[in-house]
N, C-alpha and C positions, 0 to 999 in steps of 0.2 A: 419438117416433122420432128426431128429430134431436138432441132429447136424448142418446138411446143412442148414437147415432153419435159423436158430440163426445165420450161418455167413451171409449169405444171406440179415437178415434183419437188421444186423449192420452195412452191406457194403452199402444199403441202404440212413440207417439215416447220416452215414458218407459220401454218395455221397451226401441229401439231405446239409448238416451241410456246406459243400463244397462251392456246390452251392450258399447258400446265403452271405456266405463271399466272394466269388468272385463276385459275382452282385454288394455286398452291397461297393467292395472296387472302384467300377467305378462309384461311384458317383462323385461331385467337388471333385477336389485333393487339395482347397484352405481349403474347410471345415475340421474343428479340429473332426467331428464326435461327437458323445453324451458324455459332458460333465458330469461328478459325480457330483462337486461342478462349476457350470456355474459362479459364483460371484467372484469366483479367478482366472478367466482368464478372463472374462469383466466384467473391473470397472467400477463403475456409474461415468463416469470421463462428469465434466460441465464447462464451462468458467466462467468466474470467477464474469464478471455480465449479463451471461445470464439469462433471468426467467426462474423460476421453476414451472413444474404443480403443485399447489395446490391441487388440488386431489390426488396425491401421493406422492408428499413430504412434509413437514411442518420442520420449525428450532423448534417449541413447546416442550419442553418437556415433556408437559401435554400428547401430541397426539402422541410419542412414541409406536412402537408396530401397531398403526391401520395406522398409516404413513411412510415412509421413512426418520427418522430423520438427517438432514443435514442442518447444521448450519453454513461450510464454513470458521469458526473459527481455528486458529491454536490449538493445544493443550497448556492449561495455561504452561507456562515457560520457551515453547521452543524458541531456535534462530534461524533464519534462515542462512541457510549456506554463509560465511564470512560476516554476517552482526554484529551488536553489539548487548548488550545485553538492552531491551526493559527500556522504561523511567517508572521511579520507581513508577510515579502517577497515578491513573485512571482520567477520567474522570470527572467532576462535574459534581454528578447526578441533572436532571432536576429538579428545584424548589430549588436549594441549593444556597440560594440568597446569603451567605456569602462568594461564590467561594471557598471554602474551599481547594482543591487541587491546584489551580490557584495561590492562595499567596500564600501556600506552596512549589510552586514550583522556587521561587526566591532564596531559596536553594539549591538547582540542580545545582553543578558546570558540563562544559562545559567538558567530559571525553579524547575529544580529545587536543593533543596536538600542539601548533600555526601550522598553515598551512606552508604544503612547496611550493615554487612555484610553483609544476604542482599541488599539491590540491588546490590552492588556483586561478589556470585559472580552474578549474574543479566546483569548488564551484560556479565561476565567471558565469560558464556556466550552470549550474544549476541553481541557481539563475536568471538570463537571463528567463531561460524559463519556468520556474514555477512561479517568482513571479512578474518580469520585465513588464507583462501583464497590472497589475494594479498598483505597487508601481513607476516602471518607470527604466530604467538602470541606472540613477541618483541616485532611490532610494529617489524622490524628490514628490513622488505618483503622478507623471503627467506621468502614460504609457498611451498606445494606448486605453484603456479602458474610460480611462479618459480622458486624452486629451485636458486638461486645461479647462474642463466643454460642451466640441463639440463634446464628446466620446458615445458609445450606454450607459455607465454608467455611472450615474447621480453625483453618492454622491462622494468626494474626497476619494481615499483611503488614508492611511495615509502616512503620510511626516516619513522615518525611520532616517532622519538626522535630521530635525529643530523640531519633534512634541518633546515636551516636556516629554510623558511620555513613549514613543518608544526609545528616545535616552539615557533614564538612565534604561532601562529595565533589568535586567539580564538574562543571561544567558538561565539559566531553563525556566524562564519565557516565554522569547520568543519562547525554543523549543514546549514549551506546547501550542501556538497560532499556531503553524503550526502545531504539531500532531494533537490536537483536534477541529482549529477552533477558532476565535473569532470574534464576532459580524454578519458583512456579509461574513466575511472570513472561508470558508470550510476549512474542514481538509484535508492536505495534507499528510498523512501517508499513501495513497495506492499510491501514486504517486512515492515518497520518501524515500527510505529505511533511517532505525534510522540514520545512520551514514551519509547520504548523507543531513538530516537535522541539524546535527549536523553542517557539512560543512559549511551551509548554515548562520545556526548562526554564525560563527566565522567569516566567509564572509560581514556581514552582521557589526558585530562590530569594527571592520577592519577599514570598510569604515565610520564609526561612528566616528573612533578613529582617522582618517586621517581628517575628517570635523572638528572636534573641537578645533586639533593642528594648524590648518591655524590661521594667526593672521586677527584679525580683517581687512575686505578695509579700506583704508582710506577716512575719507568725504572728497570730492573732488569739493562738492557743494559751499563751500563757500574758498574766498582766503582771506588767513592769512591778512590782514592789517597793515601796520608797519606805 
């Protein structure tokens, strides 16, 4: 009797057990079902500058732990894939009125080697649409920004052929105005990957070095007299 019983009440839990795996299997068929570890199968995955709630994320280090810390930052040293590897310099930190990274970067030779024709229509195009805005496709700072002083932008950008201290600049130096910035000029590094700024420098001296081999016009204002 208590035999019967015992199978009875295992046939039971084994119908009930049944049951709720077949109910529980006709739920969505898209749903993955209850997750162990939820965070390795959805990432906190964000664009790249959308906002972020502040109430649950913070880049702080401080706020670590009572925050979602995400700082969007590579890891220091990494490269990104077929890109080069990152320019040696930081940043001059704010108030470092000596530029200290700045002049040290006129030591920074240029790691690519002369352009070939198709990097150098690549460069051409690049250049074009990144900086053509404001220095001009001349490169004579009369782009559409400017516009010979008729542009929404008031101040000249600079002349990269005739200004004085743009056309003896080196190399480094220049990359480091477009990675970081100089004066009203934002940094172009999320724009431009290292190598494509690189291009651009070499692009850029190129046409420096094609302006200064021209020989002088001739005065044509006044006729010789004999």
């Amino acid at each position: 009797m208590n035999k019967k019983f015992r199978m009875k009440k295992i046939a039971i839990i084994t119908g009930i057990v049944t049951a709720g795996l077949l109910l529980s299997s006709c739920r969505d068929k898209k749903s993955t079902g209850h997750n162990y570890m939820p965070d390795m199968a959805y990432s906190r995955a964000y664009e790249t500058y959308a906002a972020l709630d502040s109430s649950r994320f913070t880049g702080d280090t401080l706020e670590k732990g009572g925050k979602i810390y995400y700082d969007r930052m590579p890891v220091a040293g990494t490269v990104a894939r077929e890109d080069m590897p990152a320019f040696p310099l930081a940043m001059d930190k704010i108030g470092d009125s000596a530029a200290t990274n700045y002049n040290a970067s006129v030591s920074v030779p240029n790691p690519l080697p002369a352009l070939s024709a198709v990097d150098y229509l690549e460069a051409a195009r690049l250049y074009l649409v990144n900086c053509g805005i404001c220095h001009g496709d001349k490169l004579d700072g009369n782009g559409p920004l400017y516009n010979g002083g008729n542009g929404p932008y008031q101040a000249a950008p600079k002349n990269l052929i005739a200004d004085p201290v743009v056309a003896k600049m080196p190399d480094g130096q220049m990359f480091y105005s477009i990675t970081y910035g100089k004066n009203a000029m934002g940094s172009y590094a999320s724009q431009l990957s290292t190598k494509q700024r690189w291009m651009i420098v070499h692009y850029i001296k190129e046409k420096q070095g094609l302006a200064n081999s021209k020989p002088a016009a001739a005065d044509t204002s006044a006729v010789a007299k004999k």
